[in-house]
mmCIF file of the N, C-alpha and C atoms, coordinates in Angstrom:
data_MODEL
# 
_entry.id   MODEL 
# 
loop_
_atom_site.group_PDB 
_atom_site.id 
_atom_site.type_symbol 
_atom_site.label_atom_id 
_atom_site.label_alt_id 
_atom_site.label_comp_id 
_atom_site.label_asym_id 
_atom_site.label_entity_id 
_atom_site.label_seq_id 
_atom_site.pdbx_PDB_ins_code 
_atom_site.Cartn_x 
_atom_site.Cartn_y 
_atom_site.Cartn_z 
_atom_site.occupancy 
_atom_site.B_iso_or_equiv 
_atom_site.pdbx_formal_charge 
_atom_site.auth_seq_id 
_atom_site.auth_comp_id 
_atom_site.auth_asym_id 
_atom_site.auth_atom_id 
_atom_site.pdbx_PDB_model_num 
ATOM 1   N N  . UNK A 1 1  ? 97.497  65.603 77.954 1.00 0.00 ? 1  UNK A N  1 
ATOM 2   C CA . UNK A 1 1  ? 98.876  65.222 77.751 1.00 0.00 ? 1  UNK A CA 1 
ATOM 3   C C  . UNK A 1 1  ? 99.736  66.481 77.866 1.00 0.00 ? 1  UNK A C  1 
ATOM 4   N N  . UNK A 1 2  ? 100.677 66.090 78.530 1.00 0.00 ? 2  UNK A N  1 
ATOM 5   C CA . UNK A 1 2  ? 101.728 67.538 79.034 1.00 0.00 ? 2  UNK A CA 1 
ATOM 6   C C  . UNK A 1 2  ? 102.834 67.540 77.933 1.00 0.00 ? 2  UNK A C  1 
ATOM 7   N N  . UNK A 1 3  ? 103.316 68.390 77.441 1.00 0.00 ? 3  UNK A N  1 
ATOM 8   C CA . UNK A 1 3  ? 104.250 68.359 76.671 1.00 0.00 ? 3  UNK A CA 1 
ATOM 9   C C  . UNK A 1 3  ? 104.571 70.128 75.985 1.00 0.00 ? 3  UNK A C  1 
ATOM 10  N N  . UNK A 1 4  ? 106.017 69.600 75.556 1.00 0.00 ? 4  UNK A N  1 
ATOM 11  C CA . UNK A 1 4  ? 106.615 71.208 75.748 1.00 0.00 ? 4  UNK A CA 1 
ATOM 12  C C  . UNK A 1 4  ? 107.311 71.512 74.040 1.00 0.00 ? 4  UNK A C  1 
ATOM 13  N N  . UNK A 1 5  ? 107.151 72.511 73.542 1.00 0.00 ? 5  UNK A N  1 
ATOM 14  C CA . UNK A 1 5  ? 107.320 72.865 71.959 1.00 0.00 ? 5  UNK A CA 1 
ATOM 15  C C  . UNK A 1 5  ? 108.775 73.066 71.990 1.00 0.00 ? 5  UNK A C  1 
ATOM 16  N N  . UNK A 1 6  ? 109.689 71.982 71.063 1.00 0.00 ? 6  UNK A N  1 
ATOM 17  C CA . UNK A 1 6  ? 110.956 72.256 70.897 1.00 0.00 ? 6  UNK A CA 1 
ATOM 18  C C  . UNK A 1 6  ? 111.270 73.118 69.355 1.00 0.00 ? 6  UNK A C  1 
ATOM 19  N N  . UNK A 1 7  ? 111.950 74.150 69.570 1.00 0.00 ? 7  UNK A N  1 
ATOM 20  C CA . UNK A 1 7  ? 112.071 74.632 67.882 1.00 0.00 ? 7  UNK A CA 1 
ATOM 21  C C  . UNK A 1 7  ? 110.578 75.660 67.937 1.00 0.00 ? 7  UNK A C  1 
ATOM 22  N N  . UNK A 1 8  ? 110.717 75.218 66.436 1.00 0.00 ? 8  UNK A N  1 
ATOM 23  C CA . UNK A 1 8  ? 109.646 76.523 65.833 1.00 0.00 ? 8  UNK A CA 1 
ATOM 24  C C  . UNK A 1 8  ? 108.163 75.473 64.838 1.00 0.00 ? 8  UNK A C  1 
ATOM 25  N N  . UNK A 1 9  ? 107.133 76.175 65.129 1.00 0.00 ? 9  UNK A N  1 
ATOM 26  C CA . UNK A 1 9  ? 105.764 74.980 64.090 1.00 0.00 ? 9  UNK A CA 1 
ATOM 27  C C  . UNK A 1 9  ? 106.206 75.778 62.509 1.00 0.00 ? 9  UNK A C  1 
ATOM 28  N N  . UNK A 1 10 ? 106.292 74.488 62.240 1.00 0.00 ? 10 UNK A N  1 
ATOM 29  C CA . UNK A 1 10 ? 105.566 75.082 60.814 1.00 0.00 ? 10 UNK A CA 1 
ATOM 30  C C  . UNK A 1 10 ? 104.861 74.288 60.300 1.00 0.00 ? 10 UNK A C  1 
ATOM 31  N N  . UNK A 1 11 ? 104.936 74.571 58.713 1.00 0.00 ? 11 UNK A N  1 
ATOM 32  C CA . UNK A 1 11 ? 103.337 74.649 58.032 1.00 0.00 ? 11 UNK A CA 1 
ATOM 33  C C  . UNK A 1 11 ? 102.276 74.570 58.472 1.00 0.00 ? 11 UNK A C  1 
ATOM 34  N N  . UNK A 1 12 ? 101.781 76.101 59.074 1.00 0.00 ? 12 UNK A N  1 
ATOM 35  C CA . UNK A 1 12 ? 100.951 77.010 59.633 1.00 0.00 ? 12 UNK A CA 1 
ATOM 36  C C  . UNK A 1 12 ? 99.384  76.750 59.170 1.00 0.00 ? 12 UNK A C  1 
ATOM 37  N N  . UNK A 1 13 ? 98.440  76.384 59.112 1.00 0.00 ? 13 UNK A N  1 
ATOM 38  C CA . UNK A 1 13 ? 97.601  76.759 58.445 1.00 0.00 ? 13 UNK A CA 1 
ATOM 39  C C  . UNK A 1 13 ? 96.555  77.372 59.392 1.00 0.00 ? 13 UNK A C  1 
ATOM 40  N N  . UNK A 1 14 ? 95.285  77.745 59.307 1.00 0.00 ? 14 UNK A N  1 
ATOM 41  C CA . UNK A 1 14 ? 93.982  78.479 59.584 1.00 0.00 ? 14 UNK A CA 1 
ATOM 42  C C  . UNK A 1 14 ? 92.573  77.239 59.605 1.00 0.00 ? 14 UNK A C  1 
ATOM 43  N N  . UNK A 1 15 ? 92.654  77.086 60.584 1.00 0.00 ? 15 UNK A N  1 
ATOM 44  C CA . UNK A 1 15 ? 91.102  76.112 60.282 1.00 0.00 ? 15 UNK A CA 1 
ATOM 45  C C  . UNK A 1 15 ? 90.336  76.810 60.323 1.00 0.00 ? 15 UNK A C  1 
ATOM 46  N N  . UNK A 1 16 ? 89.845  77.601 61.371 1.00 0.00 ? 16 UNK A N  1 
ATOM 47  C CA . UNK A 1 16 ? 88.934  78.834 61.677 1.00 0.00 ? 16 UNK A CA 1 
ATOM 48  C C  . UNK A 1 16 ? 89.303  79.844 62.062 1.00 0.00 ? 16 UNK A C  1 
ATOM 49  N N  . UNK A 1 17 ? 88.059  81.138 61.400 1.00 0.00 ? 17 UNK A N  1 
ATOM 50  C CA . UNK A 1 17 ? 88.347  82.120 61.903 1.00 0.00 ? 17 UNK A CA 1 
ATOM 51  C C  . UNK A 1 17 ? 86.729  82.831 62.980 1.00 0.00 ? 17 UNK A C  1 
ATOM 52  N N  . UNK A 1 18 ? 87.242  83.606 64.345 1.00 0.00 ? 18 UNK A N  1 
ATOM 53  C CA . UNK A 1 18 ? 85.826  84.480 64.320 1.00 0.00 ? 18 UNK A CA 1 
ATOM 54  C C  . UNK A 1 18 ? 84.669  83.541 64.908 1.00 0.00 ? 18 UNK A C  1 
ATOM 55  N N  . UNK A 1 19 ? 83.456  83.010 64.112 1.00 0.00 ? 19 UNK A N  1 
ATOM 56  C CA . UNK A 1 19 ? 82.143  82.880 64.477 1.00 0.00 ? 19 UNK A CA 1 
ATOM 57  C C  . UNK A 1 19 ? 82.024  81.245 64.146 1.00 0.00 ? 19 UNK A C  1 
ATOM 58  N N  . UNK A 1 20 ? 83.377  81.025 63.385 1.00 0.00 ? 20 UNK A N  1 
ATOM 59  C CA . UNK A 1 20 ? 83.327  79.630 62.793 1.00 0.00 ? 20 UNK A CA 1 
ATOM 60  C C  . UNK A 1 20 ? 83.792  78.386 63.499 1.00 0.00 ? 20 UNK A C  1 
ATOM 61  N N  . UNK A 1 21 ? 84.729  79.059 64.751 1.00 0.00 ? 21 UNK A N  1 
ATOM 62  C CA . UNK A 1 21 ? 84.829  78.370 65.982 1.00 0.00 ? 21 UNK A CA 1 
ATOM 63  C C  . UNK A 1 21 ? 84.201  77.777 66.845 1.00 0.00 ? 21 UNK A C  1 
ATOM 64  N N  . UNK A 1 22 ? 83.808  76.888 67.785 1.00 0.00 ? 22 UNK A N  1 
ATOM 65  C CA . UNK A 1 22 ? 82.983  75.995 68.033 1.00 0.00 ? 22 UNK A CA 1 
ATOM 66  C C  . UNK A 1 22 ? 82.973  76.769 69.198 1.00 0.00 ? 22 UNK A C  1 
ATOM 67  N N  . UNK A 1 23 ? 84.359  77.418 69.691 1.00 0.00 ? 23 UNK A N  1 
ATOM 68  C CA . UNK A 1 23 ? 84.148  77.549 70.774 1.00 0.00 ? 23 UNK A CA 1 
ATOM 69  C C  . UNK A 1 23 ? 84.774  79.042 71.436 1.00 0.00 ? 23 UNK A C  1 
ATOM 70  N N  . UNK A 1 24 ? 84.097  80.107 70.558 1.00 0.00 ? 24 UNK A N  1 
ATOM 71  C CA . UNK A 1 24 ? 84.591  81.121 70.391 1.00 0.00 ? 24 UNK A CA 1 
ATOM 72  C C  . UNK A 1 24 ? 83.979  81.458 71.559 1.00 0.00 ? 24 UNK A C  1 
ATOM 73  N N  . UNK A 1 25 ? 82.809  81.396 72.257 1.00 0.00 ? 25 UNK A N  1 
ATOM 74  C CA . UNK A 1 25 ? 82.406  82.008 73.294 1.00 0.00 ? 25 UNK A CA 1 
ATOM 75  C C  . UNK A 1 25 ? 83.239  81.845 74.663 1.00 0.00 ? 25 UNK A C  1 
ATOM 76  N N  . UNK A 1 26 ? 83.592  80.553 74.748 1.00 0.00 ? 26 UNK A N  1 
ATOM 77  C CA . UNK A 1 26 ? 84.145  80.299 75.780 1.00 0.00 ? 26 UNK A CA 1 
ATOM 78  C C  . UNK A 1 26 ? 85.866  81.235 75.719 1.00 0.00 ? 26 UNK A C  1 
ATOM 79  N N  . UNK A 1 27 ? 86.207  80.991 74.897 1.00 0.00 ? 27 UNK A N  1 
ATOM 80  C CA . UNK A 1 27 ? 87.632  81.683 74.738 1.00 0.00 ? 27 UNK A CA 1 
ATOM 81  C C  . UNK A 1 27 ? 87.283  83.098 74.509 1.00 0.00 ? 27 UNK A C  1 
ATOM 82  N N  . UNK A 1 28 ? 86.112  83.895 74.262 1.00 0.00 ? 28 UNK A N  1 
ATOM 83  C CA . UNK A 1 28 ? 86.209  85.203 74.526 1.00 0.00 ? 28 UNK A CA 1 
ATOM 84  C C  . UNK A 1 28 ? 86.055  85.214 76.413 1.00 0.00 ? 28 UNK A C  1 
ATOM 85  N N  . UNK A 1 29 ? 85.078  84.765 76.976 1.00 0.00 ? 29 UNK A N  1 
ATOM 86  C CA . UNK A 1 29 ? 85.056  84.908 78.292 1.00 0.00 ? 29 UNK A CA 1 
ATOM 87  C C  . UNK A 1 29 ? 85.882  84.680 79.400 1.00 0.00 ? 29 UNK A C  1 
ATOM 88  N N  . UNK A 1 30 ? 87.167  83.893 78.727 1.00 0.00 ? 30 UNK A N  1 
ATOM 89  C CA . UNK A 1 30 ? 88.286  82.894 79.564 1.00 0.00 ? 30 UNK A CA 1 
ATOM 90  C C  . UNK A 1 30 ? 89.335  84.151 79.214 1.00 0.00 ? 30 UNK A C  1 
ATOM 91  N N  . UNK A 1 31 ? 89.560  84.494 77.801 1.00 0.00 ? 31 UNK A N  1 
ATOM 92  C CA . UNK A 1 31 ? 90.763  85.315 77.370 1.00 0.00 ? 31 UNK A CA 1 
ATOM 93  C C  . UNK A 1 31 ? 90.710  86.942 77.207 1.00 0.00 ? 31 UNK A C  1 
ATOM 94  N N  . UNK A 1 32 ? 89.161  86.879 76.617 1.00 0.00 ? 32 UNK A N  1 
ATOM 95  C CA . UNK A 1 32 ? 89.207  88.011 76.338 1.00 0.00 ? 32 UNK A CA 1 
ATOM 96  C C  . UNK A 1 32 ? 88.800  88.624 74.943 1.00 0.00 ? 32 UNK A C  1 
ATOM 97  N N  . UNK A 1 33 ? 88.262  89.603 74.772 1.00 0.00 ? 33 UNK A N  1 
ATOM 98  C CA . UNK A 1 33 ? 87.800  89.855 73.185 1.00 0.00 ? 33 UNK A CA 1 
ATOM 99  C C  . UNK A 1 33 ? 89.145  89.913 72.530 1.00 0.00 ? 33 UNK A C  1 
ATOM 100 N N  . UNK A 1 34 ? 88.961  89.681 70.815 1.00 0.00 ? 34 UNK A N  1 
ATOM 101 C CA . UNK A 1 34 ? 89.907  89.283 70.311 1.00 0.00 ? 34 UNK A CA 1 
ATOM 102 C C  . UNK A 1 34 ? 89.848  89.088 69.234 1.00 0.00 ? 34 UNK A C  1 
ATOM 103 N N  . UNK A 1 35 ? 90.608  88.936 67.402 1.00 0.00 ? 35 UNK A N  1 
ATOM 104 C CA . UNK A 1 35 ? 90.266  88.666 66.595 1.00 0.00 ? 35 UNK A CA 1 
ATOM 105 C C  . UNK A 1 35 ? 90.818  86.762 66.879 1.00 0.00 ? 35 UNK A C  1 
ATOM 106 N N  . UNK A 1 36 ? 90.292  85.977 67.242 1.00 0.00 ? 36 UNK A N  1 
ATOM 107 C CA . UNK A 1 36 ? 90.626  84.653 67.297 1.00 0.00 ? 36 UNK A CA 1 
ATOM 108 C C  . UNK A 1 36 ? 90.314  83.523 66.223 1.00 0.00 ? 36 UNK A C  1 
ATOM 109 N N  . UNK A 1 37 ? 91.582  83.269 66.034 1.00 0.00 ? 37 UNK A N  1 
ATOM 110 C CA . UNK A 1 37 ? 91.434  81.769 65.156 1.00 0.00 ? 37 UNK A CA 1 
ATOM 111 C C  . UNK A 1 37 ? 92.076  80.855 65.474 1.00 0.00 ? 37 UNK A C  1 
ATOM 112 N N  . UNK A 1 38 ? 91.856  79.476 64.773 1.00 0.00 ? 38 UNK A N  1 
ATOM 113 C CA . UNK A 1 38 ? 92.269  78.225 65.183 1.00 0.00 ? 38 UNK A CA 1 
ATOM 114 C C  . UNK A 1 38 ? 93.053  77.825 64.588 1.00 0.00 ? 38 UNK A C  1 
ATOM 115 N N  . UNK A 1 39 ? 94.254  77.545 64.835 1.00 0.00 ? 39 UNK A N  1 
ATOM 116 C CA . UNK A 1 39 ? 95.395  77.430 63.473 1.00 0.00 ? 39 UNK A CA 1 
ATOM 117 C C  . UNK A 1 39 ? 95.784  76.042 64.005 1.00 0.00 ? 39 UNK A C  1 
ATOM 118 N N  . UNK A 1 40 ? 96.328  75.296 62.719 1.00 0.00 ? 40 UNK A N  1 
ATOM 119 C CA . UNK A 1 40 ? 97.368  73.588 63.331 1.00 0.00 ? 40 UNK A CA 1 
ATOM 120 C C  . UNK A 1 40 ? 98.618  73.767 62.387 1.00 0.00 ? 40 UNK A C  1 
ATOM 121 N N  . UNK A 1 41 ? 100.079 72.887 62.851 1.00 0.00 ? 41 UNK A N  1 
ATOM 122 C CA . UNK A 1 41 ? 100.661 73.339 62.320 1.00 0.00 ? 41 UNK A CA 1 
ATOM 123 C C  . UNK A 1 41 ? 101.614 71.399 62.983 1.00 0.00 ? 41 UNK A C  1 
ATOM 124 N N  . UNK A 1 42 ? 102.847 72.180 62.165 1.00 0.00 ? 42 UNK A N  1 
ATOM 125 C CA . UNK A 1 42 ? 103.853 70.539 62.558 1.00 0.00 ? 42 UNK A CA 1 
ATOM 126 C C  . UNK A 1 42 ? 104.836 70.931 63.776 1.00 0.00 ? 42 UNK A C  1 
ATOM 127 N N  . UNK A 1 43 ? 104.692 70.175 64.814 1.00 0.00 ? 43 UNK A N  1 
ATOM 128 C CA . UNK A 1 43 ? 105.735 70.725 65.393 1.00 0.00 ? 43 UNK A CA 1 
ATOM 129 C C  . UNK A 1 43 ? 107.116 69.664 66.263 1.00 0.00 ? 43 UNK A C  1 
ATOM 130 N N  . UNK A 1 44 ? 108.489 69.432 66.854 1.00 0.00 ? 44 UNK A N  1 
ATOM 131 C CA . UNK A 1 44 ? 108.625 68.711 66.960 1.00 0.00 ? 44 UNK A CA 1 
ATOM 132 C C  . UNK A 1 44 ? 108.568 69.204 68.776 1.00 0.00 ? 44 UNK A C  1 
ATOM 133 N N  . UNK A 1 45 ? 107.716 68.096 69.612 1.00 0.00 ? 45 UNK A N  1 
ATOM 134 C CA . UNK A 1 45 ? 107.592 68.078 71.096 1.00 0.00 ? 45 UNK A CA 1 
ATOM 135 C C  . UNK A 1 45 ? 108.536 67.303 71.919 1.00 0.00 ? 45 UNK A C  1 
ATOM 136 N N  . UNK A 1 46 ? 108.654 67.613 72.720 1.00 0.00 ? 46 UNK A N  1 
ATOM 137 C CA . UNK A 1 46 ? 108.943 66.563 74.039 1.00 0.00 ? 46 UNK A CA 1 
ATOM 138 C C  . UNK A 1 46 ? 107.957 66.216 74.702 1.00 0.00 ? 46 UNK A C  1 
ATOM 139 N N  . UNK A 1 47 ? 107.546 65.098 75.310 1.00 0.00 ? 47 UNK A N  1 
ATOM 140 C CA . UNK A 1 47 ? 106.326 64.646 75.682 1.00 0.00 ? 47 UNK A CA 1 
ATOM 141 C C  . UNK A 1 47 ? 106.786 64.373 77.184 1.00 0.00 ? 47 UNK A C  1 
ATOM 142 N N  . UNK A 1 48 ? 105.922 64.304 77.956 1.00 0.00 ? 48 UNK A N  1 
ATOM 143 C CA . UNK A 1 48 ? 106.373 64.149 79.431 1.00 0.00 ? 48 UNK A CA 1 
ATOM 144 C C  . UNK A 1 48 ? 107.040 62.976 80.157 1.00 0.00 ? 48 UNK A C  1 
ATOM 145 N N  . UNK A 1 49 ? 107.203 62.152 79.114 1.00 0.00 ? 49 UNK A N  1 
ATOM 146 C CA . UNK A 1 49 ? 107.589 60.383 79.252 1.00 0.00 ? 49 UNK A CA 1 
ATOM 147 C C  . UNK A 1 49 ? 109.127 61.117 79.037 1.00 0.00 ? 49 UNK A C  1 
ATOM 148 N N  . UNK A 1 50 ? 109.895 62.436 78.174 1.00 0.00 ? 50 UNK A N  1 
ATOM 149 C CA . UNK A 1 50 ? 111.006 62.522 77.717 1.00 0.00 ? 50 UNK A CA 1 
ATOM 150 C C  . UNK A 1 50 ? 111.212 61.922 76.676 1.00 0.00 ? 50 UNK A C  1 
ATOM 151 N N  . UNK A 1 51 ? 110.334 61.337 75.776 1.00 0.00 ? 51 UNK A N  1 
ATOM 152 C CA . UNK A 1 51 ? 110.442 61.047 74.062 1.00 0.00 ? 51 UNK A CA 1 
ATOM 153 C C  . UNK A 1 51 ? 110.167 62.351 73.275 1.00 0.00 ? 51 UNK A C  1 
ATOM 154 N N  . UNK A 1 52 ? 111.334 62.405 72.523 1.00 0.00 ? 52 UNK A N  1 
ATOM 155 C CA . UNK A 1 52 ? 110.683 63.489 71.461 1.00 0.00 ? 52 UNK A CA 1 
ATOM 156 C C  . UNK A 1 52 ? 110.402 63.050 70.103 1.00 0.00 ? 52 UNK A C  1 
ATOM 157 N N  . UNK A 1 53 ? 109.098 63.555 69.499 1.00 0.00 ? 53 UNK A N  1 
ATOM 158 C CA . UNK A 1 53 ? 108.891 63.134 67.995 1.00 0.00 ? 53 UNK A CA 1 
ATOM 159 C C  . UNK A 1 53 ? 108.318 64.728 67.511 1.00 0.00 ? 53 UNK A C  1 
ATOM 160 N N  . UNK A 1 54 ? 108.118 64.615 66.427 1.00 0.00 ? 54 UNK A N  1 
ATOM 161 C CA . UNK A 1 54 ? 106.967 65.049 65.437 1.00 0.00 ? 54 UNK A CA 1 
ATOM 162 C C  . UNK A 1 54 ? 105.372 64.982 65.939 1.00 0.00 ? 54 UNK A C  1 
ATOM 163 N N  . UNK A 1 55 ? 104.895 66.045 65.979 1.00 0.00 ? 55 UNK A N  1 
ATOM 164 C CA . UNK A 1 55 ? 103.238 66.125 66.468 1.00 0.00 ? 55 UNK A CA 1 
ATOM 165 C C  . UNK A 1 55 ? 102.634 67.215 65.725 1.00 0.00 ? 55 UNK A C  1 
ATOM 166 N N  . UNK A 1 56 ? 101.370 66.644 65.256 1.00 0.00 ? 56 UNK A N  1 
ATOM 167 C CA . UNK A 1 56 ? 100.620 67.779 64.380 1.00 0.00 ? 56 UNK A CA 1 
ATOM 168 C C  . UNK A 1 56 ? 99.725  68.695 65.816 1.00 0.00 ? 56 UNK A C  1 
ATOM 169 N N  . UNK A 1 57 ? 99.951  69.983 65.912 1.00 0.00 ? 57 UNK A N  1 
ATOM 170 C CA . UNK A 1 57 ? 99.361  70.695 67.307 1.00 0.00 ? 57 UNK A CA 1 
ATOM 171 C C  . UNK A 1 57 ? 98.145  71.531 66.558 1.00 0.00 ? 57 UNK A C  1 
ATOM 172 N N  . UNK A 1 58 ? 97.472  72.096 67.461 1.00 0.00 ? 58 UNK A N  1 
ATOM 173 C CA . UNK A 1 58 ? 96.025  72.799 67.266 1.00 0.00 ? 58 UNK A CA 1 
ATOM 174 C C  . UNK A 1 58 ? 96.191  73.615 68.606 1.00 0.00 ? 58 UNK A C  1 
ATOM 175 N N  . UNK A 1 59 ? 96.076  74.954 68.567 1.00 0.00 ? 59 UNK A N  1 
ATOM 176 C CA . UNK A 1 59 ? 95.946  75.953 69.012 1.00 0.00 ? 59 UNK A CA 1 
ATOM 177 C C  . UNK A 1 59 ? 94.646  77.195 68.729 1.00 0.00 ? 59 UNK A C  1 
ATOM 178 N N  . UNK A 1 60 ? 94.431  77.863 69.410 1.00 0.00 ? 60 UNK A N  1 
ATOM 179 C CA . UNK A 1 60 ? 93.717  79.559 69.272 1.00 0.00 ? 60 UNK A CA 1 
ATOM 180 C C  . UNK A 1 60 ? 94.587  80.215 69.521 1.00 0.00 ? 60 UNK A C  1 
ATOM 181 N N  . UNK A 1 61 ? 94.450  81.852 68.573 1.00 0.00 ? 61 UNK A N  1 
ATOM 182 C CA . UNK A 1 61 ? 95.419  82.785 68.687 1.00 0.00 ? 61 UNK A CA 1 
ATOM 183 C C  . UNK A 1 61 ? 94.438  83.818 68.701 1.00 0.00 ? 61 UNK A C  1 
ATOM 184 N N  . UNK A 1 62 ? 95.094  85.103 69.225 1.00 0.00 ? 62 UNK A N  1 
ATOM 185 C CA . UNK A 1 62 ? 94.197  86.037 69.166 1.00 0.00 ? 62 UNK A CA 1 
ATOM 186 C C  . UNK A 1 62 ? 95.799  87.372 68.874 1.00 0.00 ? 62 UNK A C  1 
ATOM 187 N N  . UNK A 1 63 ? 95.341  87.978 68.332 1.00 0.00 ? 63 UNK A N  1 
ATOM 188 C CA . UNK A 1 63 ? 96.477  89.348 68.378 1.00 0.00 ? 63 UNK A CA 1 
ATOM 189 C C  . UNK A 1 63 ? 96.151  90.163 69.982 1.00 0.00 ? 63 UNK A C  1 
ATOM 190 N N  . UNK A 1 64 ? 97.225  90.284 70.006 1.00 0.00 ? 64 UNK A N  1 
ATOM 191 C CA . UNK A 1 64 ? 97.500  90.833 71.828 1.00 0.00 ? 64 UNK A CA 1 
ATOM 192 C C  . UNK A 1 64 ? 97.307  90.098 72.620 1.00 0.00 ? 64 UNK A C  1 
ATOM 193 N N  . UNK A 1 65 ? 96.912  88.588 72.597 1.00 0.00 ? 65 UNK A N  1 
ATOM 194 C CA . UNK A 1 65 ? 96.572  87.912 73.234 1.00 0.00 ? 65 UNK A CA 1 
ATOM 195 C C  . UNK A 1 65 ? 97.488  86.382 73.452 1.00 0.00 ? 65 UNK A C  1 
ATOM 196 N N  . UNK A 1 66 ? 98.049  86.548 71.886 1.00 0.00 ? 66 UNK A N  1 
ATOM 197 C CA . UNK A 1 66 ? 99.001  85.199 71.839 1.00 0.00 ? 66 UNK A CA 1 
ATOM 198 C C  . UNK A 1 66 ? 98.353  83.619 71.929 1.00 0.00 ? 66 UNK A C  1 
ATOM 199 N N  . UNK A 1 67 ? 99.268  82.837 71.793 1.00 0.00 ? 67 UNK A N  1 
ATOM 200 C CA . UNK A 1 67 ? 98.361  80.998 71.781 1.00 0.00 ? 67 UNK A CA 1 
ATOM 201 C C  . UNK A 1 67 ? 98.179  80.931 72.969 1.00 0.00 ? 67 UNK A C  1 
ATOM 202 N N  . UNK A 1 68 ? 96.724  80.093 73.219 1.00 0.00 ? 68 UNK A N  1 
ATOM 203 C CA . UNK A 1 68 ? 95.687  79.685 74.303 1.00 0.00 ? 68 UNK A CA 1 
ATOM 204 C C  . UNK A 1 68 ? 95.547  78.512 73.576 1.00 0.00 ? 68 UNK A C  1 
ATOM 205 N N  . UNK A 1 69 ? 95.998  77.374 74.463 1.00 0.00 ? 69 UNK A N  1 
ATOM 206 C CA . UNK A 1 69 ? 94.974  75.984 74.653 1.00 0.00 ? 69 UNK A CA 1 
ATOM 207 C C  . UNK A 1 69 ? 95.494  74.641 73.265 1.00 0.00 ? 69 UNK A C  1 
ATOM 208 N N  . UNK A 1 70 ? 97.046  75.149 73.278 1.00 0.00 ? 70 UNK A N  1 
ATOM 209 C CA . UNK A 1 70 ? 97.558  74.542 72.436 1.00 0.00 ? 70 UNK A CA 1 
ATOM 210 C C  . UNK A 1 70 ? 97.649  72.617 72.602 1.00 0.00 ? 70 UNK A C  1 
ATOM 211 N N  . UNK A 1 71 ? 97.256  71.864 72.225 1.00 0.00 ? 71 UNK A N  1 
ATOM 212 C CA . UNK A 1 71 ? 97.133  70.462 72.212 1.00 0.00 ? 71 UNK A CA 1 
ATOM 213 C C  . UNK A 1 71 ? 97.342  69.335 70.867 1.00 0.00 ? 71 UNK A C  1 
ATOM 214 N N  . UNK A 1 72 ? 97.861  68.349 71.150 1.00 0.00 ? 72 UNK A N  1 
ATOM 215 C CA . UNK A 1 72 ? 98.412  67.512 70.253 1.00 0.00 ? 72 UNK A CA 1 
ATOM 216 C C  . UNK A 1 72 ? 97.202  66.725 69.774 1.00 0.00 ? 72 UNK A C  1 
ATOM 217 N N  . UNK A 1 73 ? 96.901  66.911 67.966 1.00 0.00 ? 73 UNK A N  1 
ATOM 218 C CA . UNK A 1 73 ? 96.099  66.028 67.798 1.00 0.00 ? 73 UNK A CA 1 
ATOM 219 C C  . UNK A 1 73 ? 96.985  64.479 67.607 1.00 0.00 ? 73 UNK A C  1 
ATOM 220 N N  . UNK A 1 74 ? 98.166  64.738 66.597 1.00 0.00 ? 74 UNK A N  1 
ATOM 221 C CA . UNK A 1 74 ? 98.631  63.313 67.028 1.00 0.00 ? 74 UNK A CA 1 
ATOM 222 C C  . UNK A 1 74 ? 99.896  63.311 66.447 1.00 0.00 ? 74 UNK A C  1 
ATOM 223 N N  . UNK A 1 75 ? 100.518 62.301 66.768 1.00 0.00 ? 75 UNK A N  1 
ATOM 224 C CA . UNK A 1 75 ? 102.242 62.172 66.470 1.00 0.00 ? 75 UNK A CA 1 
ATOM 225 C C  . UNK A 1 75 ? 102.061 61.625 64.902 1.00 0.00 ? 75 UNK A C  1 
ATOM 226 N N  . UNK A 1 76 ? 103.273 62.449 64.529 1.00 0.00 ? 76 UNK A N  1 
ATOM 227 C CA . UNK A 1 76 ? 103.620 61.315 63.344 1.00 0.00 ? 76 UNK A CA 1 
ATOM 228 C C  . UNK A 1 76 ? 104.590 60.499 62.844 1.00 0.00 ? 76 UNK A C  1 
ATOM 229 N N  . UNK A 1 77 ? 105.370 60.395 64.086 1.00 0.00 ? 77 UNK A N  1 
ATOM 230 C CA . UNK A 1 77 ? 106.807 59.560 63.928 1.00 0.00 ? 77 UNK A CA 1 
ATOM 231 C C  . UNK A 1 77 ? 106.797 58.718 65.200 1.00 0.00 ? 77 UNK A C  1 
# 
């Protein structure tokens, strides 16, 4: 699903950090070494239909590296 971050996420949290990632290997070899974690947060989107709501997102971050592979687990409005 295509869709574009309007505004700013918040309430930030940390699901994983490091080794606890499912899929830390692949995102070191795609991005790059890195301290990487998996953070979700609230954010409000535009979706590619041009509806905008509320969507809880899930991302990886790495310092120097910035968000990789950001995706909507699901709307809430």
């Amino acid at each position: 699903m295509h869709f574009e971050i309007i505004g700013v996420i918040e309430e930030i949290e940390i699901i994983a950090i490091g080794g606890k990632i499912k899929d830390i290997m692949r995102l070191r070899k795609q991005f790059g070494q890195g301290r990487w974690r998996k953070l979700k947060g609230v954010a409000r989107v535009k979706l590619q239909n041009g509806k905008i709501c509320n969507a809880e997102v899930h991302w990886y971050e790495a310092h120097g590296i910035g968000k990789r592979k950001l995706k909507i687990k699901r709307i809430l409005d």
